[in-house]
N, C-alpha and C positions, 0 to 999 in steps of 0.2 A: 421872783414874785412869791411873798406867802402864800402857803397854800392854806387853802378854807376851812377849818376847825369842824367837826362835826360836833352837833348839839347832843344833848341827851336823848331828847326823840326823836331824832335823826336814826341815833343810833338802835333803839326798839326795833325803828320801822324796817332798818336794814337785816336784824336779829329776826324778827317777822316772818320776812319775805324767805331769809337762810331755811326757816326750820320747815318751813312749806315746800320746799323742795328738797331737803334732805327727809321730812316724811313720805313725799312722794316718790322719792327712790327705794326706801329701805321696804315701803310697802309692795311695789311691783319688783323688788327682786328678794323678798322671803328675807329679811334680816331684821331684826330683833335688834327694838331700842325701847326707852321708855325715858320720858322725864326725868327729873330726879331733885335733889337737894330743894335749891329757894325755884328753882324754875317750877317744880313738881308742886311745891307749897301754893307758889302764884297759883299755878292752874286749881286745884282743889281749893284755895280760901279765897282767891280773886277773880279767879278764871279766866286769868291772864297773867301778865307783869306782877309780880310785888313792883306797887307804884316805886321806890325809891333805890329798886334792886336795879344792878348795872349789868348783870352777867347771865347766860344763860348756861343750863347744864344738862346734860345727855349722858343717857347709860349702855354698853350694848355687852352682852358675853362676847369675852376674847374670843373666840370664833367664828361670829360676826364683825367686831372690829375690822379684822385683819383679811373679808372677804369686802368689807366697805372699804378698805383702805387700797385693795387691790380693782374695785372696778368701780369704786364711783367718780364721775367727770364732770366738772360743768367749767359754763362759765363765767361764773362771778362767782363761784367759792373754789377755795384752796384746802385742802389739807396740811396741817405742819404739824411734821415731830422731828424727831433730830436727821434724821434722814433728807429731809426738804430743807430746812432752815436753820441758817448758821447760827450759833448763840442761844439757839433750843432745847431747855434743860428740865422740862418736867417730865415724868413716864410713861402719861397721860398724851395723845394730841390735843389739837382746838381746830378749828374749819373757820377757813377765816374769808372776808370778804377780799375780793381779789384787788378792787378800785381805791381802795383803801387803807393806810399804815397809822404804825406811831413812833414816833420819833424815838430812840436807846441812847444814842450814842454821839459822838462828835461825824462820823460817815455811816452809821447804822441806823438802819429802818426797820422794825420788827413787821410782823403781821400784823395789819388792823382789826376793826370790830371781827370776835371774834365770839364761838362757842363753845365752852367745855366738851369736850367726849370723854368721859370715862370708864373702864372699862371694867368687866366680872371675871376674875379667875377663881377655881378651886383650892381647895384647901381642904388638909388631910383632919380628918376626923379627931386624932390627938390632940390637946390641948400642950403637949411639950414638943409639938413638931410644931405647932404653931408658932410658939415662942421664940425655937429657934430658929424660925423663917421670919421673925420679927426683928430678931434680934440681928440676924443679917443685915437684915434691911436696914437698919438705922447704922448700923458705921460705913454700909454705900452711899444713903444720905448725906453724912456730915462730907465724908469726898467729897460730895456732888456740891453740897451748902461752900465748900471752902472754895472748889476750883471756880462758884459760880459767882460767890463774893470776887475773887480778883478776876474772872473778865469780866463782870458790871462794870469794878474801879477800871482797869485798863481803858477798855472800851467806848470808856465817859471822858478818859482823860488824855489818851493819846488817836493818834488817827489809825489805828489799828483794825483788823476782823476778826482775829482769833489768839487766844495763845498757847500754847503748848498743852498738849495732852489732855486738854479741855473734852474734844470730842470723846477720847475714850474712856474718862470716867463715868461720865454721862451717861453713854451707851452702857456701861457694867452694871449703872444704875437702873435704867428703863427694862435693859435683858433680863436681869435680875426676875424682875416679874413675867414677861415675856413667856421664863421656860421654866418656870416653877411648877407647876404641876398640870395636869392633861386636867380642863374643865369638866367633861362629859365623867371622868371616873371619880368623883366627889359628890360628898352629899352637903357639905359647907360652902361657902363663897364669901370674896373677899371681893371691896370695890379698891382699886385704884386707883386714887384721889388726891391724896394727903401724906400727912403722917401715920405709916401702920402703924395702927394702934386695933382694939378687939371691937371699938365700936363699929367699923366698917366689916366685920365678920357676920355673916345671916347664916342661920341655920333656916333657911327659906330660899327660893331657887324665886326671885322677884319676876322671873322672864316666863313661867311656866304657864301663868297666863296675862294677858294686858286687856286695856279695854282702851276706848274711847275716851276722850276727857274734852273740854272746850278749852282754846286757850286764846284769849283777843276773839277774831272772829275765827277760827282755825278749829279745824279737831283733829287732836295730834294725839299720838298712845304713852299710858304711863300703867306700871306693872299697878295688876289687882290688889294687891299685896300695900297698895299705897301706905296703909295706916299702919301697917306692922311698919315700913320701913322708914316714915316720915319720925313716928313716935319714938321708935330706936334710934334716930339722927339727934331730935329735936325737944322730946318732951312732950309738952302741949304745943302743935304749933300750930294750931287754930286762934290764938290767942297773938295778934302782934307785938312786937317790942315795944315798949317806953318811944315816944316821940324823940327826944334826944338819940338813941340810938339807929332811927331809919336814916343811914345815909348810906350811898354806894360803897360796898363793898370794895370793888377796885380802885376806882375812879382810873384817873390816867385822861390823856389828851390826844385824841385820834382825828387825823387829817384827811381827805380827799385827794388821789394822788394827780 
């Protein structure tokens, strides 16, 4: 039997419902999040959704990360990073809706509607210790870019779950950031996101204090610091895109399991 295609605002209301209970976790047990990227924007210029925007996205210091990753429980969301989920290759996790997937593969089902979590490490004060933590970091990327092109291709094309050595490039890549430097002894920070590059560098500590923000009917936390960090992302981002360029960011087709 096919299964039921999730709509667009389907998928909101399920992103919604996630981020109200993942604030109401991080709040009763002391951990440190805050909006961030187009979710951060939504809240500050729409005070919700970017109407056309598909993704949501979350920040917490490696510190917190790894104490959310270690007790929080439910049951309609998941955590995934490569630890839980086979063919899971960013650095970053996502919290994903349990009742729900999206089709990969020819036997492969990914995690469904899902949300960014990305996370703040430190970084040393030098500007040439930077670089060379940059510069690491992009030949574990292209690893990671090469092993993940051929298990996409395999994956898609044979009946397969894994192949070879997949997991442990992966892992060199995520670790990588994981043990780079003790957060609390820096006075710089790095988001874990993308491609490093110096835009995701803040010589600002965005978690040192948060506030209140409205988001749909919800009130959820995004650092004080918003307009340093949105304007250093984005520019003017008060100002929307040209209509031809509002469309989802991801898109992709996500089922009801």
């Amino acid at each position: 039997m096919k299964k039921k295609e999730i709509t667009f605002e389907e998928r909101k209301k399920i992103q919604l419902e996630m981020l109200e209970e993942i604030d109401a976790f991080c709040r009763s047990h002391n951990i440190k999040y805050t909006l961030a990227y187009g979710t951060l924007i939504g809240a500050i210029r729409h005070k919700g959704f970017i109407p056309w925007d598909d993704d949501l996205d979350l920040m917490m210091p490696l510190p917190d990360l790894l104490r959310f990753k270690k007790e929080f429980r439910s049951e309609k969301i998941i955590y995934c990073d490569i630890d839980t989920h086979r063919g899971y290759y960013l650095p970053f996790p996502r919290l994903a809706y349990k009742t729900t997937y999206q089709k990969k593969g020819l036997i492969l089902k990914s995690y469904g509607v899902n949300i960014d979590l990305y996370y703040i490490i430190g970084i040393p004060d030098s500007d040439n210790e930077v670089n060379c933590f940059f510069r690491r970091a992009n030949v574990l990327l292209r690893r990671r870019q090469k092993i993940h092109k051929i298990y996409t291709l395999a994956t898609r094309l044979l009946p397969i779950k894994s192949v070879p050595f997949y997991n442990t490039i992966i892992n060199n890549y995520r670790n990588y950031f994981l043990n780079a430097f003790p957060y609390k002894d820096c006075n710089r920070f790095f988001a874990v996101a993308g491609l490093p590059n110096w835009k995701e560098v803040y010589d600002f500590d965005m978690f040192k204090s948060l506030i209140d923000v409205k988001f749909e009917n919800k009130t959820l936390l995004a650092t004080a610091d918003y307009h340093r960090f949105l304007t250093q992302e984005y520019g003017d981002y008060m100002t929307p895109p040209p209509e031809n360029e509002r469309v989802p960011y991801h898109g992709g087709h996500y089922y009801w399991k």
